[in-house]
C-alpha angles and dihedrals in degrees: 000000000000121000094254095072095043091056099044087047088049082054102048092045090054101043088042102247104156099170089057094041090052092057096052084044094056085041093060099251101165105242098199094056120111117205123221101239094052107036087199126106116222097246083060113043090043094057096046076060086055093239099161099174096047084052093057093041090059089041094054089045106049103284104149113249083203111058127119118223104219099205095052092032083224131130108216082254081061101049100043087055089051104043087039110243103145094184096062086037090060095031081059095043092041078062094058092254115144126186119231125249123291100256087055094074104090114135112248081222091071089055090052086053090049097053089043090053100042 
């Protein structure tokens, strides 16, 4: 996979675009890695856009209901009941994930700052 493909699959998730995901997905991007430059996974990001269909169809390929993307601090439960898709929101419950409490969403990113600026 080069990173290329990730990213252009990261930008087609997000600007739901389903023809262009399939095809990385047929391709092997993983869908669970987080670049470096991001920091976002696509399940998230995509649903923080509110792309309902492009969530279910990660979900549906492999995409990890449980993974936490580091730039927003937000597990995909977390996002869908931000961004309000509550289809995404009830599909994640009905498979026993629960989001933490609201105080536990700090971005790892903010703790990175922090260490750089002490």
């Amino acid at each position: 996979m080069s990173a290329g493909d990730w990213k252009e699959l990261f930008s087609a998730a997000c600007a739901g675009n389903l023809p262009l995901v399939r095809y990385h997905v047929r391709m092997g991007v993983d869908l669970n890695h987080v670049h470096p430059e991001f920091l976002s996974t696509p399940l998230v990001a995509c649903l923080l856009e509110g792309q309902e269909a492009v969530a279910h169809y990660l979900l549906d390929h492999g995409a990890r209901p449980d993974l936490l993307s580091e730039l927003e601090g937000l597990t995909p439960l977390q996002a869908a009941r931000q961004a309000g898709v509550p289809s995404v929101e009830q599909r994640l419950l009905a498979l026993g994930l629960s989001a933490p409490p609201a105080s536990a969403r700090v971005p790892r990113w903010t703790r990175w700052l922090e260490r750089l600026i002490a």
